[in-house]
Structure formats: C-alpha cells, structure tokens
ZAROFI-24705 format. One record per residue (C-alpha): residue in one letter; x, y, z. Coordinates in Angstrom, 3 decimals, padded with zeros to 6 digits. Layout:
N
+------+----------+----------+----------+
! code !       c1 !       c2 !       c3 !
+------+----------+----------+----------+
!    a !        X !        Y !        Z !
...
+------+----------+----------+----------+
end
This chain:
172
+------+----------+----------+----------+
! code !       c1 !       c2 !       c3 !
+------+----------+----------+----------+
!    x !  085.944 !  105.295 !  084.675 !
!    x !  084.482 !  106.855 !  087.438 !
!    x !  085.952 !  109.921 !  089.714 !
!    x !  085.012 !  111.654 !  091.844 !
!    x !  086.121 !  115.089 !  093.708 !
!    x !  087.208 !  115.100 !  097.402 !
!    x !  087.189 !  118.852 !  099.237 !
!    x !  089.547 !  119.041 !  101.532 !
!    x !  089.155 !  120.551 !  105.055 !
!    x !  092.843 !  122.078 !  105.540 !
!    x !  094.496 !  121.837 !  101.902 !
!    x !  098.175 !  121.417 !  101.033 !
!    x !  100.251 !  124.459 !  100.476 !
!    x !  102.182 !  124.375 !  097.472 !
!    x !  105.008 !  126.921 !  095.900 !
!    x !  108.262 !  128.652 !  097.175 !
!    x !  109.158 !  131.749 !  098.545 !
!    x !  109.990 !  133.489 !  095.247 !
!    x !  107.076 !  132.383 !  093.480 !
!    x !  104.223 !  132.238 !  096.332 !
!    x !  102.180 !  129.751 !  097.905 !
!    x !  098.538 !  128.299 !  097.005 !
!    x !  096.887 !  126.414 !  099.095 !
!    x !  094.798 !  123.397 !  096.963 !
!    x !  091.610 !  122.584 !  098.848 !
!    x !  090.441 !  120.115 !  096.146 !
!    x !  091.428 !  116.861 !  094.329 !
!    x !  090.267 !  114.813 !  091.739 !
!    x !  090.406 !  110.432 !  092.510 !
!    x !  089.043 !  108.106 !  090.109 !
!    x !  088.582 !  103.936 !  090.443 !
!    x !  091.506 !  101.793 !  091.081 !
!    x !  092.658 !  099.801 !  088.455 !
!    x !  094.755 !  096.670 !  088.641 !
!    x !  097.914 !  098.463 !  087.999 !
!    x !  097.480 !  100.741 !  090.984 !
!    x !  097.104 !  097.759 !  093.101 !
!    x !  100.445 !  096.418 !  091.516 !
!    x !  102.292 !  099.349 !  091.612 !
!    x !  101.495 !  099.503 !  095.016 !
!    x !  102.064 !  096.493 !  096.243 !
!    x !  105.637 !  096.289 !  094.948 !
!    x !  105.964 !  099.616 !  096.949 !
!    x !  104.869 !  097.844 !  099.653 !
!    x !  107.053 !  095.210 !  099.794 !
!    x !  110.061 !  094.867 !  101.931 !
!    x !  112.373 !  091.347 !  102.556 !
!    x !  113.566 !  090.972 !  105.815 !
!    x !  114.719 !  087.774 !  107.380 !
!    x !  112.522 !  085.553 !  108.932 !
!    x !  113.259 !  082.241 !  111.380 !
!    x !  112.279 !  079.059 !  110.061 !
!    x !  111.723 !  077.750 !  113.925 !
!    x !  115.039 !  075.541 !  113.257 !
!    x !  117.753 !  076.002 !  114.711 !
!    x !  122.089 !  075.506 !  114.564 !
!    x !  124.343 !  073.613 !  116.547 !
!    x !  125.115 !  077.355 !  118.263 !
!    x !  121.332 !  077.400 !  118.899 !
!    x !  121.447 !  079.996 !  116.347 !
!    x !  117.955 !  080.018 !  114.403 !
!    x !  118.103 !  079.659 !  110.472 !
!    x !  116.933 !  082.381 !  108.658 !
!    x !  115.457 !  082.840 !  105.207 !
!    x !  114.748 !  085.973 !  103.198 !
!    x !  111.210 !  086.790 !  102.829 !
!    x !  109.037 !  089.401 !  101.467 !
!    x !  106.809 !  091.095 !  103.802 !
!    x !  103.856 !  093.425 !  102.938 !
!    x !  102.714 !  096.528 !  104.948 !
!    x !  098.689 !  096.295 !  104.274 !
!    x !  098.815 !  100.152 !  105.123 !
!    x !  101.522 !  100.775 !  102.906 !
!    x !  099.634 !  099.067 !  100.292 !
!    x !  096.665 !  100.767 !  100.775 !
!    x !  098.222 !  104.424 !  100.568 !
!    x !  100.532 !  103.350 !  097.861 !
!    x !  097.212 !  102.236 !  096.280 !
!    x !  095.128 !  105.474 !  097.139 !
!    x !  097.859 !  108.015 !  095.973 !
!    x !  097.962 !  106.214 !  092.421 !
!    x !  093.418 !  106.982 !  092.389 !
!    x !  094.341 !  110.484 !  092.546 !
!    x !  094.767 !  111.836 !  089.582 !
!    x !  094.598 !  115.724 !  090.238 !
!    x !  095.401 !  117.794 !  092.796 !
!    x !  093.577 !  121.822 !  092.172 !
!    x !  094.841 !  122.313 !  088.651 !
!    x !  098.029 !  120.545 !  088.527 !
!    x !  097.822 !  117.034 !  087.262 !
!    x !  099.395 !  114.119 !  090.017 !
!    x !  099.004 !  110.524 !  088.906 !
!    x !  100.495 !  109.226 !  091.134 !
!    x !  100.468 !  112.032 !  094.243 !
!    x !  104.099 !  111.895 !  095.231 !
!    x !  104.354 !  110.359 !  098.745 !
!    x !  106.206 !  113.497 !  100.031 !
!    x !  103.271 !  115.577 !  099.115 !
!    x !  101.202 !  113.276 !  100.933 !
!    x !  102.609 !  113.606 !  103.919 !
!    x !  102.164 !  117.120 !  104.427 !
!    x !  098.130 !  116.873 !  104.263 !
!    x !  096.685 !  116.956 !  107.709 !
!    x !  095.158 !  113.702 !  109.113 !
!    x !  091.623 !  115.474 !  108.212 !
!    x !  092.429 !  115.560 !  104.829 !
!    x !  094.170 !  112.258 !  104.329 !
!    x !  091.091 !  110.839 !  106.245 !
!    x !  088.470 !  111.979 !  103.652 !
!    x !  090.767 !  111.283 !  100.748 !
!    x !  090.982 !  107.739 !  102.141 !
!    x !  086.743 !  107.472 !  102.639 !
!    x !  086.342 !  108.915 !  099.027 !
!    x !  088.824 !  106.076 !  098.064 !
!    x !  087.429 !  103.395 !  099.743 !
!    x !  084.116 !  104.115 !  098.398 !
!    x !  085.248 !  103.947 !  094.580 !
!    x !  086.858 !  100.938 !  095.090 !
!    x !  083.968 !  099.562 !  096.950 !
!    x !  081.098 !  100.384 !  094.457 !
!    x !  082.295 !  098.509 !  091.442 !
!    x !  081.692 !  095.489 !  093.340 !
!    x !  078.462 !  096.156 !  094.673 !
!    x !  077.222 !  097.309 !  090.760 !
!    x !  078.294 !  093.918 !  089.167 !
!    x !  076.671 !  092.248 !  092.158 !
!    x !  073.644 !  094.225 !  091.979 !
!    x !  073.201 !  094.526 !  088.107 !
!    x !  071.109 !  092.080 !  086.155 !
!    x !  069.628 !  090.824 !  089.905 !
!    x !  066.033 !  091.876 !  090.403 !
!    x !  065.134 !  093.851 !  094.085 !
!    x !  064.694 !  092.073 !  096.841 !
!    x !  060.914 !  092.203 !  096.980 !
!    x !  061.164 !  091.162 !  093.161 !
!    x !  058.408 !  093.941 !  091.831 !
!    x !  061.066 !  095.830 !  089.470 !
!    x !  064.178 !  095.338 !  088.003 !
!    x !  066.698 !  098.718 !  088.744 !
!    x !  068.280 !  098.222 !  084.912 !
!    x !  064.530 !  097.996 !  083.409 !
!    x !  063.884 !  101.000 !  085.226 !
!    x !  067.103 !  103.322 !  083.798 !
!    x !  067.876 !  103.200 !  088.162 !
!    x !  071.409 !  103.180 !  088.110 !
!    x !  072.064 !  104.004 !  091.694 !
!    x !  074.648 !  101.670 !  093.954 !
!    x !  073.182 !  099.315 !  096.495 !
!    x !  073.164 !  100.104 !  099.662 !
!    x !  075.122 !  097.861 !  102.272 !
!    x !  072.112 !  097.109 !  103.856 !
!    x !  070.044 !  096.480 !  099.952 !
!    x !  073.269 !  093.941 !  099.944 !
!    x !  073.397 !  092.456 !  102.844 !
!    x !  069.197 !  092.223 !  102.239 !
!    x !  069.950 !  090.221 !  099.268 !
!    x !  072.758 !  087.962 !  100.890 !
!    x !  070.374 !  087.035 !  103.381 !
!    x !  067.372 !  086.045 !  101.290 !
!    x !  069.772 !  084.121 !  099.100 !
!    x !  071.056 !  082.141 !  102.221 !
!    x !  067.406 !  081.327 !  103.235 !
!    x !  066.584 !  080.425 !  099.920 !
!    x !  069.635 !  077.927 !  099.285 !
!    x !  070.214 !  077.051 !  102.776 !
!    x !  072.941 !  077.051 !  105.490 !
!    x !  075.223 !  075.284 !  103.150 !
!    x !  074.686 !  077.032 !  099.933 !
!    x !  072.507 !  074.730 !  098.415 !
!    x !  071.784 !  075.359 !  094.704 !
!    x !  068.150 !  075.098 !  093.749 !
!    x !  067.401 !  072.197 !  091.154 !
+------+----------+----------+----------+
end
C-alpha cells in the first residue's frame, strides 16, 4: 500500500497546559481503501424529509424520509480515514475535532496529497500492460514504474478514440 508524507505549512498544536504543547508539522496518508470510502459515507449520511411533489387536501405536500449525502462530508470523512499518522502518534482515523483545528493551508495540502493517492491507482492499472503511445517501448519491459501523466492519459484516450472511432468502435 502506498503512503506518502504531507509537510504541513502551520502544524496542529497538540498537549495541555500541564504537560506542554508540540506542534506536529508532518503526517503520514496512505491509499484509500474501500472501507474508508464506507466508513465515510455512512458518516456522511443524513435523512431529512423530502416532498414527493404531491400534495394533501390542506395543500400540504407529502413527505418521505430520505437519505442525503454531503459529497464534502464524504470526501473529508474519506481523507481523515488515509491518514494514518500524525508526527509520532498513530491516528487512523484523524479524529474530526483534530481536523478542524488545522489551518485551511494545511487541510488544503493534506487534501492534494489525498487526491493524488487516490488518483494514481487508477491511472497505474490503466497504464500497465498498455504499450506508450508512440509504441517503441513498453514502461513494464523497461522496470519504468512511474505514473502517467494526465496528459500521457489523456494522449492515450485520444489515439484510442481515433483508432476505434467516434462511437467506440472495436477493431475486428
């Protein structure tokens, strides 16, 4: 499983008055996993009651419970499960109230470094096995086991298109 380490620009402070403060500057994320997403997601959840567009004799409308999701809860829910250490002390999940003390600097590279993770496993099992673009080498032959690029990507999406056609032809 990958990781990777995020520096952070401002830190958290951590620790009491008796015992002292440290600041943490650093933190360890890794992949998400499917349980992170699902973990998540049921954090992100909340039922509320929605109209159906019907209505009673009162001109009341009708109502019905329904679960609704908060994408950006989901995604933070998501991201605090990824980290896994925060300095020394171990955090898996990062409680939420911890969280919310980092400063909008740090909770904007922590959510870049977790983006990134979740985005390269994708890109890998897209990329592996497919020979470049050009077609002169093969990056698994060749021990390369760097990420695509977006733009290697979207390189390849666009041959493949031209080769199979507007409506995704398969070649006979």
């Amino acid at each position: 499983m990958r990781t990777t380490t995020v520096k952070l620009e401002d830190g958290l402070k951590l620790g009491d008055a008796k015992l002292g403060y440290v600041t943490v500057t650093e933190l360890v994320l890794r992949e998400p996993m499917a349980a992170d997403y699902l973990d998540a997601l049921e954090q992100s959840e909340r039922a509320v009651l929605a109209p159906t567009g019907e209505f009673d004799e009162h001109g009341n409308p009708h109502l019905v419970p329904t679960l609704l999701v908060s994408a950006p809860l989901l995604d933070i829910h998501t991201m605090r499960r990824q980290i896994t250490q925060f300095g020394d002390i171990p955090a898996d999940p990062l409680p939420i109230e911890q969280l919310r003390q980092l400063s909008d600097a740090d909770l904007e590279l922590i959510r870049v470094a977790a983006e990134l993770l979740a985005q390269r496993a994708p890109v890998e099992v897209v990329q592996r096995g497919r020979p470049d673009t050009a077609g002169d080498r093969d990056p698994q032959a060749d021990g390369d086991t760097d990420i695509a690029s977006d733009d290697d990507l979207n390189r390849t999406t666009t041959h493949d298109h031209q080769r199979n056609g507007a409506m995704g032809e398969r070649d006979s």
